[in-house]
Backbone as JSON Lines, residues from 0, in Angstrom:
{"i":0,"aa":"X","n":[-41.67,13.73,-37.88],"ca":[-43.11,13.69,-37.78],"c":[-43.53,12.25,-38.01]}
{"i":1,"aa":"X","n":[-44.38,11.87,-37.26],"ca":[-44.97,10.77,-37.56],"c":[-46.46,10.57,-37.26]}
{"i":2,"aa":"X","n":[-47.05,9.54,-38.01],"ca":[-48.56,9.44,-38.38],"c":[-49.34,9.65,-37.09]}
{"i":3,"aa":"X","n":[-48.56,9.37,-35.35],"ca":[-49.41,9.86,-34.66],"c":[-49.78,11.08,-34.46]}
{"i":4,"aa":"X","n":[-48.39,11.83,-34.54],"ca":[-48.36,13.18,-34.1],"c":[-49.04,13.86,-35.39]}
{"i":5,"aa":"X","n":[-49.03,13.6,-36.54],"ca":[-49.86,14.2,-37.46],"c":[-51.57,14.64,-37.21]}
{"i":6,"aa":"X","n":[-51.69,13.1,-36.62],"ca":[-52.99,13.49,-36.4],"c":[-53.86,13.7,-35.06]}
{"i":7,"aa":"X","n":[-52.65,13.87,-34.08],"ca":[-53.37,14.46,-32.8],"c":[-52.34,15.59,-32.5]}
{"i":8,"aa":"X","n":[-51.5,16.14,-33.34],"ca":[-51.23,17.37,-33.38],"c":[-51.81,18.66,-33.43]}
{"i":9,"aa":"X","n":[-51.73,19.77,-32.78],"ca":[-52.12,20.91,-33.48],"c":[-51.94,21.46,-35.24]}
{"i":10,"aa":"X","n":[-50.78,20.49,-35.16],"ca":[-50.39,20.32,-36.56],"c":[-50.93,19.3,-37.41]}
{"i":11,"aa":"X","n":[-52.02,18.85,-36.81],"ca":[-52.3,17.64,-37.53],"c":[-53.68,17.91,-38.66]}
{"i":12,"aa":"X","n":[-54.24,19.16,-38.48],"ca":[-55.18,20.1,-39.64],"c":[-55.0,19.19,-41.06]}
{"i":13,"aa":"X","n":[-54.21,18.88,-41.81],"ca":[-54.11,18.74,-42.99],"c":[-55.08,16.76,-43.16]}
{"i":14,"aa":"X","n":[-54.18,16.57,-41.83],"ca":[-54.32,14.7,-41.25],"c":[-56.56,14.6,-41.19]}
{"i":15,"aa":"X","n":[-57.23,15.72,-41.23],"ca":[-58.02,15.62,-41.63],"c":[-59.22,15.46,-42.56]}
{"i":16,"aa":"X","n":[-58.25,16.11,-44.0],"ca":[-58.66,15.98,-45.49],"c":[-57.92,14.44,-45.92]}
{"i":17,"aa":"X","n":[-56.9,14.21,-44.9],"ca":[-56.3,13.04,-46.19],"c":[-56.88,11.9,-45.54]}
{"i":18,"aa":"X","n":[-56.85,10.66,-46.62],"ca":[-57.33,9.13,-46.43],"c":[-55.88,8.96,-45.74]}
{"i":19,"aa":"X","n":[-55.97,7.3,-44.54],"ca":[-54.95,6.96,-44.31],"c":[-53.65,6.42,-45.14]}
{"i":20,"aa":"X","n":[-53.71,6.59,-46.38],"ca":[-52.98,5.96,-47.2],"c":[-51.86,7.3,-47.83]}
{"i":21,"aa":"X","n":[-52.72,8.49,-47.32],"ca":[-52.23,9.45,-48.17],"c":[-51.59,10.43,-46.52]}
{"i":22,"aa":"X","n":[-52.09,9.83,-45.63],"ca":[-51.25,10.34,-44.4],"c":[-49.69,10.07,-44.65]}
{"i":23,"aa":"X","n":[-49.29,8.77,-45.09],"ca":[-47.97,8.31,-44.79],"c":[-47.1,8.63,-46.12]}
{"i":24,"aa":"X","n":[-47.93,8.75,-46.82],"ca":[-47.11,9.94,-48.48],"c":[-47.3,10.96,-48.0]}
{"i":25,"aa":"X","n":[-47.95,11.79,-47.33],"ca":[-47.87,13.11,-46.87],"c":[-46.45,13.66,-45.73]}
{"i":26,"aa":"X","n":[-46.64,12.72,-45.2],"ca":[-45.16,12.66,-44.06],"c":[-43.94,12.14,-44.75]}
{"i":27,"aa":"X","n":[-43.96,11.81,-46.0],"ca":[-42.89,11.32,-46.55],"c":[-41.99,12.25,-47.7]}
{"i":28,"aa":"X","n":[-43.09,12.94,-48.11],"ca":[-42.97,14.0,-49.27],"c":[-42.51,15.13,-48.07]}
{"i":29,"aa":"X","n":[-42.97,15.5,-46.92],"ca":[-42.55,16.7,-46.42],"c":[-41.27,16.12,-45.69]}
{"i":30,"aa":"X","n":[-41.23,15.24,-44.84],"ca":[-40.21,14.84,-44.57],"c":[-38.61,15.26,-45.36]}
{"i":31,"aa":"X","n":[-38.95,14.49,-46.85],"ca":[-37.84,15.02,-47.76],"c":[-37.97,15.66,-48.48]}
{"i":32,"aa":"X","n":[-38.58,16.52,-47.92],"ca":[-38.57,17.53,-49.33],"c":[-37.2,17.98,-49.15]}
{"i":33,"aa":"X","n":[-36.98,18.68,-50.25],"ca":[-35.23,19.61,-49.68],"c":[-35.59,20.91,-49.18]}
{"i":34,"aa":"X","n":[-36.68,21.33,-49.75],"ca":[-37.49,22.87,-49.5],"c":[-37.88,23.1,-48.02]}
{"i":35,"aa":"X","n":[-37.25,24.13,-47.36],"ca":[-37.75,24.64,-45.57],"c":[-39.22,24.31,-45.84]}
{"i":36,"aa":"X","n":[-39.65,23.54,-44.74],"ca":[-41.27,23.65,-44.17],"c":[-41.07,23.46,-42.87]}
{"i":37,"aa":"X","n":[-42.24,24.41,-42.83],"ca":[-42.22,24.8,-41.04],"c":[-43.76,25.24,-41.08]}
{"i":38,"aa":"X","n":[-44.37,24.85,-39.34],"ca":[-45.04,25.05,-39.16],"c":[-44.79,26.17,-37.86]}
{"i":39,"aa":"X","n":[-45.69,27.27,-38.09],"ca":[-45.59,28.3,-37.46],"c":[-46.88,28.59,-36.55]}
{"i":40,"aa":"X","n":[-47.12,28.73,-35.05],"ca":[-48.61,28.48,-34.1],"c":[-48.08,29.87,-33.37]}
{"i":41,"aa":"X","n":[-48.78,31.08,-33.31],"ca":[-48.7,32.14,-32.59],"c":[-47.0,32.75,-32.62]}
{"i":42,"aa":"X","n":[-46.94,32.65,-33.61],"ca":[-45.67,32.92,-33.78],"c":[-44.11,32.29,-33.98]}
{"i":43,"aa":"X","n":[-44.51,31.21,-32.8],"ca":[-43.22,29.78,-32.73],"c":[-43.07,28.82,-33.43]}
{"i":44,"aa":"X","n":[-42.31,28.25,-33.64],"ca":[-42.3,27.26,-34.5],"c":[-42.49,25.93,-33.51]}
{"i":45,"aa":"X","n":[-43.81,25.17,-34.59],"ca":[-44.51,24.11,-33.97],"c":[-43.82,22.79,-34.48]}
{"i":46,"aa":"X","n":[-43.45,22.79,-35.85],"ca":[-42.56,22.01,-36.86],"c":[-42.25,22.34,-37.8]}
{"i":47,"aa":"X","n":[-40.72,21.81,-37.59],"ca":[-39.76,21.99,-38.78],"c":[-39.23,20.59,-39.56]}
{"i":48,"aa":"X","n":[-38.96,20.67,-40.7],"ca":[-38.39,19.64,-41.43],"c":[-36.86,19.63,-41.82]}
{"i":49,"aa":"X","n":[-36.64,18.15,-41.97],"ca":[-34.95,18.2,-42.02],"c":[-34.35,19.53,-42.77]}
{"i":50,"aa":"X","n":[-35.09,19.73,-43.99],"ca":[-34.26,20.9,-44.57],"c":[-34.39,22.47,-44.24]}
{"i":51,"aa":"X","n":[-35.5,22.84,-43.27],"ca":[-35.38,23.89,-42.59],"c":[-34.42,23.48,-41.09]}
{"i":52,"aa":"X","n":[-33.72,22.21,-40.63],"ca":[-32.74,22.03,-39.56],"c":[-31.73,22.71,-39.98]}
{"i":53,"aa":"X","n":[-31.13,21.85,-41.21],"ca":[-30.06,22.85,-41.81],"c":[-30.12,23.84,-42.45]}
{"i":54,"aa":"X","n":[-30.76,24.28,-42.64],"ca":[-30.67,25.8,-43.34],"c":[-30.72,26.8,-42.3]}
{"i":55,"aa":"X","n":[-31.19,26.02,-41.04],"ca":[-30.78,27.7,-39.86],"c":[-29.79,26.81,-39.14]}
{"i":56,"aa":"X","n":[-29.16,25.71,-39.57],"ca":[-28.0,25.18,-39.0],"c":[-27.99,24.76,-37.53]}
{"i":57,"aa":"X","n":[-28.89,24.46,-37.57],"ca":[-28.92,22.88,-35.9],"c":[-29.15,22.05,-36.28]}
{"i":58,"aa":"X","n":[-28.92,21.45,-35.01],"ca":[-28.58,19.89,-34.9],"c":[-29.57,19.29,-35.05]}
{"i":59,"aa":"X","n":[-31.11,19.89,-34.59],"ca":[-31.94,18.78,-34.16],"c":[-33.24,19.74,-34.05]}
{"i":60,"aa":"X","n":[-34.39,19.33,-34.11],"ca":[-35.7,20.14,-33.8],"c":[-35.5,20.37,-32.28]}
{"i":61,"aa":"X","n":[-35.22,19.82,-31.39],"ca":[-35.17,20.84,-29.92],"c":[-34.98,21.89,-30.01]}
{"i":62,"aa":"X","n":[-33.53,22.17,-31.46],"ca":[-33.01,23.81,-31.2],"c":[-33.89,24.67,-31.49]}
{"i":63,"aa":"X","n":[-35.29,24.36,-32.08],"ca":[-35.78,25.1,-33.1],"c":[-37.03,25.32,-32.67]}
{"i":64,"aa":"X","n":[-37.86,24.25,-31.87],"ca":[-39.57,24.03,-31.83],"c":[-39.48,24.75,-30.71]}
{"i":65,"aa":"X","n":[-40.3,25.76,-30.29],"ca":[-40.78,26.48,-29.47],"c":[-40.25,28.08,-29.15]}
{"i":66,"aa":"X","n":[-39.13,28.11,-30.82],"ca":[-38.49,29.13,-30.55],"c":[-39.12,30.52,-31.35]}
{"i":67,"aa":"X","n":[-39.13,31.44,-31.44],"ca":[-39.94,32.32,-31.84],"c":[-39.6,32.61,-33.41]}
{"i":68,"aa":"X","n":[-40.12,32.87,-34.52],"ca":[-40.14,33.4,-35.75],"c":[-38.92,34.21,-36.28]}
{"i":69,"aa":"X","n":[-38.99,35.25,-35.15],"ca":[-38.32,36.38,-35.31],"c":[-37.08,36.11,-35.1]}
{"i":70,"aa":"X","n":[-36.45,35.26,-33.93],"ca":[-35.68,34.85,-33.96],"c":[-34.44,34.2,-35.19]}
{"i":71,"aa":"X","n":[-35.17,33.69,-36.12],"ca":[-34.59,33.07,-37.1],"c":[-34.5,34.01,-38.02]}
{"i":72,"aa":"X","n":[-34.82,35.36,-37.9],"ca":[-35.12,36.38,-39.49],"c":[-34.31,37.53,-38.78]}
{"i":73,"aa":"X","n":[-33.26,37.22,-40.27],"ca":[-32.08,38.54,-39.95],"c":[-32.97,39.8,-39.64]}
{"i":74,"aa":"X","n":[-32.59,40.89,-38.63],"ca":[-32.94,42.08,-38.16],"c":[-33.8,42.95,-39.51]}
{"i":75,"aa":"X","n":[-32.92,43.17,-40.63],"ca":[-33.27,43.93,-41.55],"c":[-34.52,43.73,-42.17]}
{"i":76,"aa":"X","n":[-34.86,42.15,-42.44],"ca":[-36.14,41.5,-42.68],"c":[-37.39,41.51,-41.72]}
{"i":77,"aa":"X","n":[-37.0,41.58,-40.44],"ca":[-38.16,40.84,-39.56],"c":[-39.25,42.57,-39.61]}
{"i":78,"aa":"X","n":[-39.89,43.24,-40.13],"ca":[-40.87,44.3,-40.63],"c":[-41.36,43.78,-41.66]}
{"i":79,"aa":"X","n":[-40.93,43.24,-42.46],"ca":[-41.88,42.2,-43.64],"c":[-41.88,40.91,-43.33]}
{"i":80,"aa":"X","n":[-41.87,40.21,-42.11],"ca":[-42.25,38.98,-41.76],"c":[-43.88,39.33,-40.95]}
């Protein structure tokens, strides 16, 4: 993610409360967090962060952005998603 796409993103909602100073600590803290964050738009995933890459184990956000929710949630779970 970066400061453009933050804020002419669909994802970029948050890029509206913050000052520019607190845009680029905002992308930095989610960036590394170690904790999955993902952004979820009608179901798909809009963005993901390095530590939700590996935790469903790809390579790269291509594998991941535009792919559906359900997809990623073992069978037994996806009724309480």
């Amino acid at each position: 993610m970066n400061k453009s796409e933050l804020i002419s993103s669909e994802n970029g909602m948050a890029a509206k409360f913050l000052g520019e100073n607190d845009i680029d600590l905002f992308i930095e803290i989610v960036e590394n967090s170690p904790n999955f964050i993902a952004v979820i738009r009608d179901y798909k995933y809009t963005f993901i962060n390095p530590a939700g890459i590996r935790l469903l184990r790809c390579n790269s956000t291509d594998q991941i952005i535009g792919r559906k929710l359900l997809d990623t949630v073992a069978p037994e779970y996806q009724t309480s998603v």
